[in-house]
N, C-alpha and C positions, 0 to 999 in steps of 0.2 A: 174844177169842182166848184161849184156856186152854193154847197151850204157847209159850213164846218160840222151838222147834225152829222154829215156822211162819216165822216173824219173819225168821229167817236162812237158809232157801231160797231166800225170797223175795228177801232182799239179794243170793245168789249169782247168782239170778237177772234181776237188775233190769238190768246190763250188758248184758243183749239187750235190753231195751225201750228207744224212742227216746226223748229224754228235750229247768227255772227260774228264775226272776223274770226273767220271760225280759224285761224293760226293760232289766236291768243287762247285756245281753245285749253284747259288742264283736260288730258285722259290718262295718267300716268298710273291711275289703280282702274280696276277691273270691277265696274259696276253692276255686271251683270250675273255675279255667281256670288253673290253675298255668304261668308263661310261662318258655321256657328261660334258662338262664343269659345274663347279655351275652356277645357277644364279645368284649369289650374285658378291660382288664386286672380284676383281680379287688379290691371293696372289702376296705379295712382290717376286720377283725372287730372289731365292736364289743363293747364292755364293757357288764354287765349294766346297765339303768336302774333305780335305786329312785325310789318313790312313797309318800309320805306324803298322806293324804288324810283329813280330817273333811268327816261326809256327816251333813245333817240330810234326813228324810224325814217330810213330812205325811199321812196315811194314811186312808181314809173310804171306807165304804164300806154299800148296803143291800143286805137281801135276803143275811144279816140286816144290821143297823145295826152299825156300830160305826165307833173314832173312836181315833186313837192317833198318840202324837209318834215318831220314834227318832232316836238321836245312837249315831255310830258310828264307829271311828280304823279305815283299813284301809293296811296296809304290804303293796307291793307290787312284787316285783320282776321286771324284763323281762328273760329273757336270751335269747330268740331273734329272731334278725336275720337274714332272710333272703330273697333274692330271690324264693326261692320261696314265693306265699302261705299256703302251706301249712303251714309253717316258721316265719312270719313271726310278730312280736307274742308269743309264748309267756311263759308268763309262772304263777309263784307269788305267794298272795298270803295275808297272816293277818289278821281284820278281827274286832274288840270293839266290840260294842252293848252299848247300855239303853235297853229299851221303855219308855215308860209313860201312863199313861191312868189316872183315878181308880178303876178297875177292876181293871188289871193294873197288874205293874209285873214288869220283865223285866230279864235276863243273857243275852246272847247272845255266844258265841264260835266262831268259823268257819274252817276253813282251804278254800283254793280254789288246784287246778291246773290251766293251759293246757297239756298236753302235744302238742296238734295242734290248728293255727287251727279247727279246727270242733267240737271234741271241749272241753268242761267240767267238769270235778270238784267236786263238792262236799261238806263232810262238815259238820257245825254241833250244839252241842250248846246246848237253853236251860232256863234253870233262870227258872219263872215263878211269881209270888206272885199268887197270888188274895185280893184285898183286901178281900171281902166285900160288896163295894159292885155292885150288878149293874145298878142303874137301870132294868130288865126289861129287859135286853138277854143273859140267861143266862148270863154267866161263871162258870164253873166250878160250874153248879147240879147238887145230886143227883136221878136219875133209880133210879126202882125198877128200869125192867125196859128191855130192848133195845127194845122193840116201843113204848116210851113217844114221845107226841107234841111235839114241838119246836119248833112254827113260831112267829112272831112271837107270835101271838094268847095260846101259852100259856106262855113267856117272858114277855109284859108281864104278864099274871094273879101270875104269880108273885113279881112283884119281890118284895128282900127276906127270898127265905129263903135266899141263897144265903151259906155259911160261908167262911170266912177257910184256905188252906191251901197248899203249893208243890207244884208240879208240875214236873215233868223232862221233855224232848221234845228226840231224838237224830233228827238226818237225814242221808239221804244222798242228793245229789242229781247227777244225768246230766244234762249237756245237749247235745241235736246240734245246729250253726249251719250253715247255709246260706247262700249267698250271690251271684247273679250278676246285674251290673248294678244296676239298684233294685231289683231282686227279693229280697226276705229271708225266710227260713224257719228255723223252732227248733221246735225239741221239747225239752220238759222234763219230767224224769219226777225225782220223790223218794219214800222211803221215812222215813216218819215213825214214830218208838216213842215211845211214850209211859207215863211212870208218874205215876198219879194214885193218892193215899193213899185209905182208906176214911173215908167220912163217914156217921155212923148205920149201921153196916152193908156188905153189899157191895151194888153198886150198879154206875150209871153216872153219867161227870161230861159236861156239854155245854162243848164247846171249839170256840171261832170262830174260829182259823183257819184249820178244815177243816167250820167249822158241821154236827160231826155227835157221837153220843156216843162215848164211849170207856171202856171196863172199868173200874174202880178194883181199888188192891189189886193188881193184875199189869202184865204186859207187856201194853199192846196198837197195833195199829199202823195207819196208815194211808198208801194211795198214792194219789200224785194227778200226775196228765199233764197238761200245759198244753202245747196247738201251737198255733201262729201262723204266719198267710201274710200278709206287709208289702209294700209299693209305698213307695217312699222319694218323697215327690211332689215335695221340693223340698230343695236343700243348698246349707247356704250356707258359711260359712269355717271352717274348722278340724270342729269337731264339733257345728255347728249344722244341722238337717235335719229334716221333717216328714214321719212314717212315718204310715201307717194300712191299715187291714188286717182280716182275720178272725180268732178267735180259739175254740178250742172248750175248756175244760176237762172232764176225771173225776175224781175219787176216790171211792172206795173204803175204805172202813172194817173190818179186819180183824174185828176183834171180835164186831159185830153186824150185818156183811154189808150195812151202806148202804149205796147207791151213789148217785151222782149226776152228772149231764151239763147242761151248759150252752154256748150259741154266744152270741157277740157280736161285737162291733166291738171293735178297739183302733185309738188314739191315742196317739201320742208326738210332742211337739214339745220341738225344743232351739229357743229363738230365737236363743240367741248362743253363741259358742263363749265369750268372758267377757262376764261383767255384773259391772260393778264390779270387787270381789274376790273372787268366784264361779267357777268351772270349772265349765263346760255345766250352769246349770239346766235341768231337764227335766219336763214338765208330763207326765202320764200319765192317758189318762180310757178305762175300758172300760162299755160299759153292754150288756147282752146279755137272753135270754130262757130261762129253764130249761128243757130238754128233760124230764129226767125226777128227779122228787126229792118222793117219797109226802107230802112237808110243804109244798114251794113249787113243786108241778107250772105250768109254765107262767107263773110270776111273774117280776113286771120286776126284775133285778139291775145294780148298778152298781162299781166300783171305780172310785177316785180320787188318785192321791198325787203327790204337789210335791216334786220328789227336787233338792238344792242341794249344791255340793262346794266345796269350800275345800283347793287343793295347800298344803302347807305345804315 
């Protein structure tokens, strides 16, 4: 991408498209059949609730490979209470990560608003260190040209040349929630910028969290939609419950016009509402088939992460 103007159409833009991580998703009421007021006398209004929360997350995934811890404080406060679902659960929230993997190692800072049960905000900015260490799994490796080849085969070829450098990656992310009976549906759409420094030159740098290239030297950016259709199969106390469902991802790579589509399955199981001194661990497993993607057409993909909360 050679203007950042492009960068911010698109963000003005991105409000009409349906829109992540979409696990952390709340659908725990029923947004779409709003019930009228009681008749009876009217609840006391409640005062906001805060939430202090440490969240560790196990992370893995092929197609490409990769492998990564996170630890993250998020403070959260609820102030909407109300009868109507619609209304109900609203809620601000500020949350501080650190990645890391002998690969990466990462700052993550995040702000997040519920202004309507169905409706998500998000804004995140991360400041990531490229450790040098790539084990052919291409982090942060230089690429000549846009049109250069990326699949596993020439990531392992290359281990070992990849440089030592930090990278910046600003998002903003939409999400719609759905929800009636067991039936759950989201769309998450974000807008990712990225600045990666010049190494030998101008170039391109390969980055996996959206396994595609990315300019160096300038602005460039990437969008990416994640929908999902859920069937809650089973619920048990409090926020224990096993979803599964369909799942289709895109993104899109400003810069060098990549694109890419993939469907799969997802999995989410809480087993307990606590374990121990836990708050709803949650097991997450998507395994799918790439639709379309000039490096990994038709190859087998998986995600996998073991998300653990501790309310403090």
């Amino acid at each position: 991408m050679k203007s950042w103007f492009s960068v911010a159409i698109l963000l003005g833009c991105l409000s009409l498209l349906t829109t992540t991580s979409a696990w952390a998703a709340d659908t725990s009421s029923d947004t779409t059949k709003p019930e009228p007021a009681a008749k009876t006398a009217e609840l006391p209004k409640l005062e906001s609730v805060d939430r202090h929360r440490i969240q560790v997350i196990g992370y893995s995934a092929l197609g490409p490979t990769l492998g990564t811890g996170i630890l993250q404080y998020e403070y959260r406060s609820t102030y909407g209470h109300s009868d109507d679902p619609l209304y109900d659960g609203l809620y601000g929230a500020f949350t501080a990560g650190l990645t890391g993997s002998p690969a990466i190692v990462g700052l993550m800072l995040r702000g997040e608003w519920v202004p309507l049960a169905i409706l998500r905000i998000r804004a995140s900015y991360n400041a990531l260190f490229y450790t040098g260490n790539d084990f052919g799994l291409g982090h942060g490796l230089h690429f000549d040209s846009a049109d250069s080849p990326f699949d596993e085969a020439t990531l392992k070829a290359r281990e070992g040349e990849a440089s030592s450098h930090l990278a910046h990656r600003a998002q903003f992310m939409v999400t719609l929630r759905f929800r009636t009976g067991p039936f759950i549906m989201f769309s998450d759409t974000e807008l990712a910028a990225w600045y990666l420094p010049e190494v030998n030159g101008p170039g391109y740098a390969y980055e996996t969290y959206y396994d595609s290239l990315v300019e160096r030297g300038t602005m460039d950016g990437v969008i990416m939609n994640q929908t999902a259709a859920l069937y809650e199969i089973w619920k048990g106390e409090g926020e224990a419950n096993f979803r599964a469902g369909v799942v289709h991802e895109y993104a899109h790579t400003l810069g060098t016009g990549f694109s890419r589509s993939r469907i799969g399955a997802m999995l989410m199981w809480t087993p307990y509402d606590k374990l121990w001194t836990s708050k709803a661990p949650m097991l997450l497993l998507m395994p799918g088939i790439t639709l379309k993607d000039k490096h990994r057409q038709y190859d087998f993909w998986a995600k996998a992460a073991l998300v653990v909360n501790w309310d403090m």
